[in-house]
DRENKE-729684 format. One record per residue (C-alpha): residue number from 0; x negated, y, z. Coordinates in nm, 4 decimals, padded with zeros to 6 digits. Example, Ala and Ser with C-alpha at 12.3 -4.5 7.8 and 13.67 -1.06 7.14 Angstrom:
2
+-----+----------+----------+----------+
! num !       c1 !       c2 !       c3 !
+-----+----------+----------+----------+
!   0 ! -01.2300 ! -00.4500 !  00.7800 !
!   1 ! -01.3670 ! -00.1060 !  00.7140 !
+-----+----------+----------+----------+
This chain:
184
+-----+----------+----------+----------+
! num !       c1 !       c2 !       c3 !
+-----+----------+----------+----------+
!   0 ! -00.8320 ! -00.1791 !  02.3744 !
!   1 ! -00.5966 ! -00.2734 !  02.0835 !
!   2 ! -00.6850 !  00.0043 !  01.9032 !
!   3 ! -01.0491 ! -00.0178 !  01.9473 !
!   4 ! -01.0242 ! -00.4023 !  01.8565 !
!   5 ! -00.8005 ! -00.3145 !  01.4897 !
!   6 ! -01.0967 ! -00.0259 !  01.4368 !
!   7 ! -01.3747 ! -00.2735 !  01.4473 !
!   8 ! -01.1721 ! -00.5629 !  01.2852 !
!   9 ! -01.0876 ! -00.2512 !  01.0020 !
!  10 ! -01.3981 ! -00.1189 !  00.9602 !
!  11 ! -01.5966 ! -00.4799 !  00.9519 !
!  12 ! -01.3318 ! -00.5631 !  00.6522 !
!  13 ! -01.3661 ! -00.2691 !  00.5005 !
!  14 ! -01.7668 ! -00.2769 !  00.4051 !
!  15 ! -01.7075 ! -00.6377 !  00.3879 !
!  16 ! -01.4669 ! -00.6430 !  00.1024 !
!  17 ! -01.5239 ! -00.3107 ! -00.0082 !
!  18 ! -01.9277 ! -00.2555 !  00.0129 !
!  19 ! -02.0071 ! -00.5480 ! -00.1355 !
!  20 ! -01.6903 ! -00.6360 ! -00.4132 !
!  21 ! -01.8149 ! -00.2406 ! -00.5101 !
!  22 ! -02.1169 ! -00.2948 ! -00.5469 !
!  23 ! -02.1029 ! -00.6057 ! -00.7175 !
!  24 ! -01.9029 ! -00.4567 ! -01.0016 !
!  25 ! -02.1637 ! -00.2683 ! -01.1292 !
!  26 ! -02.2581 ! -00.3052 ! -01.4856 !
!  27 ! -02.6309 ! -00.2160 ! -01.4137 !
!  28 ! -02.9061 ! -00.3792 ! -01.2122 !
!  29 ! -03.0193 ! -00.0513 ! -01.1022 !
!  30 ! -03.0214 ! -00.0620 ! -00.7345 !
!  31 ! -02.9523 !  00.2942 ! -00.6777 !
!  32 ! -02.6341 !  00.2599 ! -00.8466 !
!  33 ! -02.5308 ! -00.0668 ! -00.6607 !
!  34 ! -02.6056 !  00.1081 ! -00.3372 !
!  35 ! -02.4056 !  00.4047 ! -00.4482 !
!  36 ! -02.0803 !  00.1884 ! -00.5544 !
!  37 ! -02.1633 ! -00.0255 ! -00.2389 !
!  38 ! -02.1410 !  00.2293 ! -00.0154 !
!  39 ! -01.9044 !  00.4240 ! -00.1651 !
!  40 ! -01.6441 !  00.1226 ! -00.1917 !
!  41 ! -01.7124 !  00.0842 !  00.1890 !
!  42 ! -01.6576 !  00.3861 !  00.2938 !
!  43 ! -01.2896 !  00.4769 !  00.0830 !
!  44 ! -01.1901 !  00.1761 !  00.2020 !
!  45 ! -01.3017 !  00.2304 !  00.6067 !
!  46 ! -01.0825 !  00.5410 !  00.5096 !
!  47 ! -00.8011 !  00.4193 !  00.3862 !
!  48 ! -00.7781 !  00.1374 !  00.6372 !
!  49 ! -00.8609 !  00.3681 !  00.9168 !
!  50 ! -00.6734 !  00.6228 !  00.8676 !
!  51 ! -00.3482 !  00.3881 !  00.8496 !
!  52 ! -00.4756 !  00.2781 !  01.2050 !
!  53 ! -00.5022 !  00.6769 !  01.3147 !
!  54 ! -00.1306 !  00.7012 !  01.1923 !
!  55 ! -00.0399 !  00.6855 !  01.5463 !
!  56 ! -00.2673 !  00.8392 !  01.7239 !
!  57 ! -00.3579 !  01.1544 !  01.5053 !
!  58 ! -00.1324 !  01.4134 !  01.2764 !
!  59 ! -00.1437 !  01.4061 !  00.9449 !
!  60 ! -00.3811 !  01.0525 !  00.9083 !
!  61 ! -00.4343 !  01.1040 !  00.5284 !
!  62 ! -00.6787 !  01.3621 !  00.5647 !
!  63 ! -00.9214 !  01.1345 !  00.7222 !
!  64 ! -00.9184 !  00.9090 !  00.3678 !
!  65 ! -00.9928 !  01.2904 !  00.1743 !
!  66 ! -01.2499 !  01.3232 !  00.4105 !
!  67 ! -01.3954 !  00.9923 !  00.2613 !
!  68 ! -01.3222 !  01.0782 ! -00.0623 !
!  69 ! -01.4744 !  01.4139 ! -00.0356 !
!  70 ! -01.7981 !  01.2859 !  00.1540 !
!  71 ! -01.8253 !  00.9858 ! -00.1340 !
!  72 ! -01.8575 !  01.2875 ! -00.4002 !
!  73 ! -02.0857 !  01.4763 ! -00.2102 !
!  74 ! -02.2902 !  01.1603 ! -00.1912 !
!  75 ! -02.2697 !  01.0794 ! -00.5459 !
!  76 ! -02.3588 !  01.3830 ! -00.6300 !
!  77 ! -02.6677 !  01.4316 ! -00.3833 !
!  78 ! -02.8032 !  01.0958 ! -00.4682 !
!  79 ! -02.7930 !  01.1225 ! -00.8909 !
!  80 ! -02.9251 !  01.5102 ! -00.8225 !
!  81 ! -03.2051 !  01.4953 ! -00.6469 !
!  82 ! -03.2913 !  01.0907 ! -00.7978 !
!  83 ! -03.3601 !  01.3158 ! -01.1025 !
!  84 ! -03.6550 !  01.4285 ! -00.9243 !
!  85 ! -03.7622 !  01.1003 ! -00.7236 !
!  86 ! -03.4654 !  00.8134 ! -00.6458 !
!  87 ! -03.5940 !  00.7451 ! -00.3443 !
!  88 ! -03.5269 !  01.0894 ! -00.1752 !
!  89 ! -03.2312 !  01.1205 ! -00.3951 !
!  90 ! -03.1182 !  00.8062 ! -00.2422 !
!  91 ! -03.2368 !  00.9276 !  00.1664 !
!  92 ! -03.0920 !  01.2276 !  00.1380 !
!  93 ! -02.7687 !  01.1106 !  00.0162 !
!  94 ! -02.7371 !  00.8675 !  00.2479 !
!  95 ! -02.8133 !  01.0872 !  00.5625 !
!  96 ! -02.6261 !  01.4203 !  00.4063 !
!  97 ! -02.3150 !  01.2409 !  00.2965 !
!  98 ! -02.3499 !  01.0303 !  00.6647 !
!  99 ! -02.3470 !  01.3799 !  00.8414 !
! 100 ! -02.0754 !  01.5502 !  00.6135 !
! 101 ! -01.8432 !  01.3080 !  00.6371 !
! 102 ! -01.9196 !  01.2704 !  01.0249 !
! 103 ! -01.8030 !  01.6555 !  00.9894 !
! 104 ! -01.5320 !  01.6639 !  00.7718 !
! 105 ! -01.3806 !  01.3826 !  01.0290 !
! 106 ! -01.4246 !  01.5899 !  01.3157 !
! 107 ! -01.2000 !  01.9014 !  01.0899 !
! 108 ! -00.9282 !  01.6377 !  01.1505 !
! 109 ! -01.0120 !  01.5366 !  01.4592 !
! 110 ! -01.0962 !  01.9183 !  01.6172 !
! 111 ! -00.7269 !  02.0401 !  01.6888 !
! 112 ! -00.5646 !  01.6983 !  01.8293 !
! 113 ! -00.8344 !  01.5492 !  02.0471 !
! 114 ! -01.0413 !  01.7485 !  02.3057 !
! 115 ! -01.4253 !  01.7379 !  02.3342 !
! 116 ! -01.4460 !  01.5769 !  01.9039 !
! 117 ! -01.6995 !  01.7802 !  01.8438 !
! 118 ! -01.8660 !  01.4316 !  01.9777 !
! 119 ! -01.7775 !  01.2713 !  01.6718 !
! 120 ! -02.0243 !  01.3776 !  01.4840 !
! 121 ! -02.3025 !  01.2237 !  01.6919 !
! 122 ! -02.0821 !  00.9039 !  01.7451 !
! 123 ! -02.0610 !  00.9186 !  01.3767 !
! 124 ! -02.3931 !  00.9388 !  01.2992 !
! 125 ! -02.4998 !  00.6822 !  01.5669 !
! 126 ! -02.2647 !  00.4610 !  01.3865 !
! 127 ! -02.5373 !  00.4672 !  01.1122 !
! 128 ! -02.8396 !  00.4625 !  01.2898 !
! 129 ! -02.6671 !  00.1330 !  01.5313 !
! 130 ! -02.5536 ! -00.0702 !  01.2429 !
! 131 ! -02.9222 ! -00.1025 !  01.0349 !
! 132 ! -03.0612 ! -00.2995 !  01.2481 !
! 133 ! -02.7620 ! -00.4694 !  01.3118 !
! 134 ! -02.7874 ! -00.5481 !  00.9548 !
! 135 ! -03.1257 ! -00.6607 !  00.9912 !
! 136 ! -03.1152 ! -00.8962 !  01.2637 !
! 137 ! -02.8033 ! -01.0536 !  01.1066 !
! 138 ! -03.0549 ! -01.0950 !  00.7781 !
! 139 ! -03.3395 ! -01.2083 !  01.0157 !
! 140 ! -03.0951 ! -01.4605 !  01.2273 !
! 141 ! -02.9842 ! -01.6330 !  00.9181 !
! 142 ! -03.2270 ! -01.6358 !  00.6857 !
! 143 ! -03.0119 ! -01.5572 !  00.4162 !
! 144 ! -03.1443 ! -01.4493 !  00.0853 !
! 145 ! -03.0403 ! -01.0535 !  00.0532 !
! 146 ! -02.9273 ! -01.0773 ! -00.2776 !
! 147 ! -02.7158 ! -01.3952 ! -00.2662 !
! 148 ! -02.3579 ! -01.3717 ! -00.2278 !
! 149 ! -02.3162 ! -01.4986 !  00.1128 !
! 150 ! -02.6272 ! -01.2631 !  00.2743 !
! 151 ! -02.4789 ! -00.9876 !  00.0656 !
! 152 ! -02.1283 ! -01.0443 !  00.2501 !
! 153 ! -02.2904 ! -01.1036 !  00.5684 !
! 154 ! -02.4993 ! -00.7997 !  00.5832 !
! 155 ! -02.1857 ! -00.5993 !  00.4818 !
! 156 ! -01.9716 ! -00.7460 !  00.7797 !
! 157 ! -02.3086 ! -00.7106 !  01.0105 !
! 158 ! -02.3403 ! -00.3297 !  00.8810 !
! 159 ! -01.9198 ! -00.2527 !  00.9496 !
! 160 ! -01.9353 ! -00.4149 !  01.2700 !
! 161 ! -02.2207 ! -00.2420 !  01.3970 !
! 162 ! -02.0821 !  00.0796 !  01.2751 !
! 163 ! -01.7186 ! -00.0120 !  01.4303 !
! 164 ! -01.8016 ! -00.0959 !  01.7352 !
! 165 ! -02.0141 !  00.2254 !  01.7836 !
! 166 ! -01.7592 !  00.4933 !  01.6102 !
! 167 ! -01.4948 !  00.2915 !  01.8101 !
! 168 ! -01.5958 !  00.3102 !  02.0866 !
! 169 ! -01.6267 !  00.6936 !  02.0632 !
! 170 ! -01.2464 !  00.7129 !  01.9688 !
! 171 ! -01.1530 !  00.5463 !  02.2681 !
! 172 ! -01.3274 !  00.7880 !  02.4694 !
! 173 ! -01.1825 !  01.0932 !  02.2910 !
! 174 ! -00.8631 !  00.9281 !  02.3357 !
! 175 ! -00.8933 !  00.8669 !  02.7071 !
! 176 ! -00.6777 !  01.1204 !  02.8614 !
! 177 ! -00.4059 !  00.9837 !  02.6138 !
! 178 ! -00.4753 !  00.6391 !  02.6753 !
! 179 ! -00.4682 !  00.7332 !  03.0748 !
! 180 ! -00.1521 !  00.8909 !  03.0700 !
! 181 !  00.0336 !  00.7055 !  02.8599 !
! 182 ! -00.0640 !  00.4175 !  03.1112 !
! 183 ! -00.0025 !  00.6063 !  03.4300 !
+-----+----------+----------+----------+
């Protein structure tokens, strides 16, 4: 449970601090490129902090941060590519590809040290699709203004929580013939 509890606390800080510090330093008020540095700040820094929590658990940790890395790019690259042809889908696709390819490129790490990680993907991805409407109803509870620096910070927290708790929760149930024997 300590593990799951650090993975949570981890990823909350890390689209806390990261997603929205990111995202604030950009020098544009395009909206596109806020979410980009938003989201991209939130998820090297899920990565880095996560990975320092799979240090124990996994070989060779410091793959899961390229992973990041390497999803962020793809990302980046999706979302400017295609928002030459319409931002919007540029922005959809980006979101949902990069979500799915760094879901992916988790499970390469994941595939020869835990049994049945193919899962992760799906745990990954309902990491996503759990923590938007987390985000929402922490914007709806509050009444925050979006765009002010405390609903900002508090959707960012909402979003990493929602998205910890979910993703894991998965890990704990990859890891639960470790966890089981290592209690037995």
């Amino acid at each position: 449970m300590r593990l799951w509890f650090m993975w949570v606390v981890g990823s909350t800080l890390a689209f806390a601090v990261g997603g929205r510090e990111a995202g604030a330093s950009s020098l544009t008020g395009d909206l596109i490129v806020i979410g980009y540095l938003a989201l991209a700040g939130g998820l090297l820094l899920a990565g880095a902090l996560q990975s320092v929590i799979l240090r124990t658990v996994i070989a060779e940790p410091s793959r899961w941060l390229f992973a990041s890395a390497a999803a962020v790019a793809a990302i980046g690259v999706i979302v400017f590519g295609f928002g030459t042809v319409n931002r919007d889908l540029g922005w959809v696709l980006g979101v949902v590809g990069g979500w799915i390819l760094l879901g992916t490129l988790q499970w390469l790490v994941l595939r020869d040290q835990l049994a049945g990680s193919g899962w992760w993907v799906l745990a990954h991805a309902a990491g996503l699709i759990v923590a938007a409407p987390v985000v929402g109803f922490a914007t709806w509870a509050t009444g925050l203004p979006v765009d002010g620096a405390l609903g900002g910070a508090l959707r960012w927290l909402a979003f990493g929580a929602g998205y910890g708790a979910v993703t894991g929760t998965a890990l704990l149930w990859l890891l639960r013939d470790r966890v089981l024997h290592v209690t037995a």
